[in-house]
Phi, psi and omega in degrees: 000135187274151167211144158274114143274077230262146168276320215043169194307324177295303203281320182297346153273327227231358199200033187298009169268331154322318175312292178313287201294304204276339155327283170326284167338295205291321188279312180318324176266015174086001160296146196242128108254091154003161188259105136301089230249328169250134174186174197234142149293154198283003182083042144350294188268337189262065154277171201318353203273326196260294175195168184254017148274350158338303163342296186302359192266314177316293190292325182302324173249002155289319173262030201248268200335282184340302179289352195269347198049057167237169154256168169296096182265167165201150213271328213235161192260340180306286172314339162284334174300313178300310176293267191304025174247312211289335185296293193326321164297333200275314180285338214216311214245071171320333156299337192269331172294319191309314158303312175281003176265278252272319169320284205292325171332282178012302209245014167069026222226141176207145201217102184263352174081053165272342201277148183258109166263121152260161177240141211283349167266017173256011165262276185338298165317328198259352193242000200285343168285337178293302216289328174316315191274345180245030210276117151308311213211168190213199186197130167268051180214162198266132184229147169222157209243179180222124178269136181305118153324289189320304179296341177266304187239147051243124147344330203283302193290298216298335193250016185288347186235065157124284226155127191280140161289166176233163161312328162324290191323309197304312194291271179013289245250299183274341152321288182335308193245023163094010181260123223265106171280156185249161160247121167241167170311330182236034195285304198275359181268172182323159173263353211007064188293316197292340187304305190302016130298343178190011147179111174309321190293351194251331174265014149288326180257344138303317208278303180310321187273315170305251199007287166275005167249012147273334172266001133331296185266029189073024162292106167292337172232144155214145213241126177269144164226050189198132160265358134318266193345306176290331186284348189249335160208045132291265179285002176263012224258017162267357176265331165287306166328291199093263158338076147303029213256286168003142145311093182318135175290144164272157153224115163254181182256128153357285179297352193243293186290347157292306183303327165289354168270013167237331173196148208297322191309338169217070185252145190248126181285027181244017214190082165267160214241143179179167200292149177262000000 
């Protein structure tokens, strides 16, 4: 099965090893990823608040997938939200389709509404017995997850191409390949990344209470399926601690920590380790 791999704007500057570790996943697990060589942001920053052509930014690279006969994985839950709010729309909203056929003409670009979008844990999830089998390694550390809003909700958009993964699911998936999880209160709330658009300080202090009530609750890691989640609290995250006196939380990606339980080359030294 062909899949484009779309990074979205965030992970393709700031985390291409995310990029790289869900590449890898996807060919262990017999997937073609295609080359995307031309692509857009998924329209993210233009939602409808800005203007409702936001839609056309979307579509433009639903249909570059189209012409490739591939579907769509994504890294980020914004960008998954978007392709599958904009395909539903494309199906349902005859103005809207008639605005993105005339958008992509433009560009010598046709779009039939075909393309299928995963978010790369609703492939991973649906796979977790291949990953079991080809699973290497095991790993001796307390992991707590921090869960995508966007892939998950509004159910109405997130189940539009099959079914959205759920949070159950997530933990499943990493239960599943021997990885010892923590539970915390504030495992499903926002991280509050989308918040650094329009107060810094409230998605600082989102970042901060998650932080510390997974390391509250004895999590040594805590593992993202999103690259909001990672830019705020990864690389934001000395500005979330505050305290330097702390330790720092490591945050991986989903895809970086799966992959290292399949082959050593992506394996993170902060994440010990040992034969299953």
């Amino acid at each position: 099965m062909k899949v484009l791999v779309y990074p979205g704007c965030m992970v393709l500057a700031r985390f291409q090893h995310y990029e790289a570790a869900s590449r890898m996943l996807l060919q262990q697990l017999g997937y073609e990823p295609v080359p995307l060589n031309k692509f857009s942001c998924c329209g993210a920053s233009l939602l409808p608040g800005a203007t409702d052509r936001w839609v056309n930014i979307s579509a433009y690279t639903l249909g570059l997938a189209e012409q490739a006969g591939a579907d769509i994985v994504t890294l980020c839950g914004n960008c998954t939200n978007n392709f599958k709010r904009v395909n539903i729309d494309y199906r349902e909203r005859p103005a809207v389709r008639e605005q993105i056929d005339a958008a992509l003409g433009r560009v010598s670009l046709g779009y039939a509404g075909g393309v299928r979008v995963h978010h790369i844990l609703e492939i991973l999830t649906r796979r977790t017995a291949d990953l079991k089998g080809l699973r290497r390694r095991t790993y001796n550390t307390r992991v707590a997850i921090t869960q995508p809003c966007q892939v998950y909700r509004p159910e109405t958009i997130t189940g539009g191409s099959g079914g959205a993964p759920s949070p159950e699911a997530f933990r499943r998936l990493l239960e599943g390949l021997g990885i010892e999880l923590v539970s915390y209160p504030l495992e499903a709330a926002c991280c509050g990344a989308t918040a650094l658009l329009f107060d810094e300080s409230l998605a600082i202090e989102q970042g901060r209470q998650k932080l510390a009530s997974a390391r509250a609750h004895g999590a040594d890691v805590l593992c993202a399926a999103c690259g909001n989640c990672l830019y705020l609290l990864d690389r934001q995250q000395a500005r979330v601690r505050g305290d330097q006196r702390e330790p720092r939380m490591p945050v991986i990606s989903v895809s970086e920590l799966v992959a290292g339980l399949l082959d050593e080359a992506y394996a993170t030294p902060f994440l010990s380790s040992g034969i299953p």
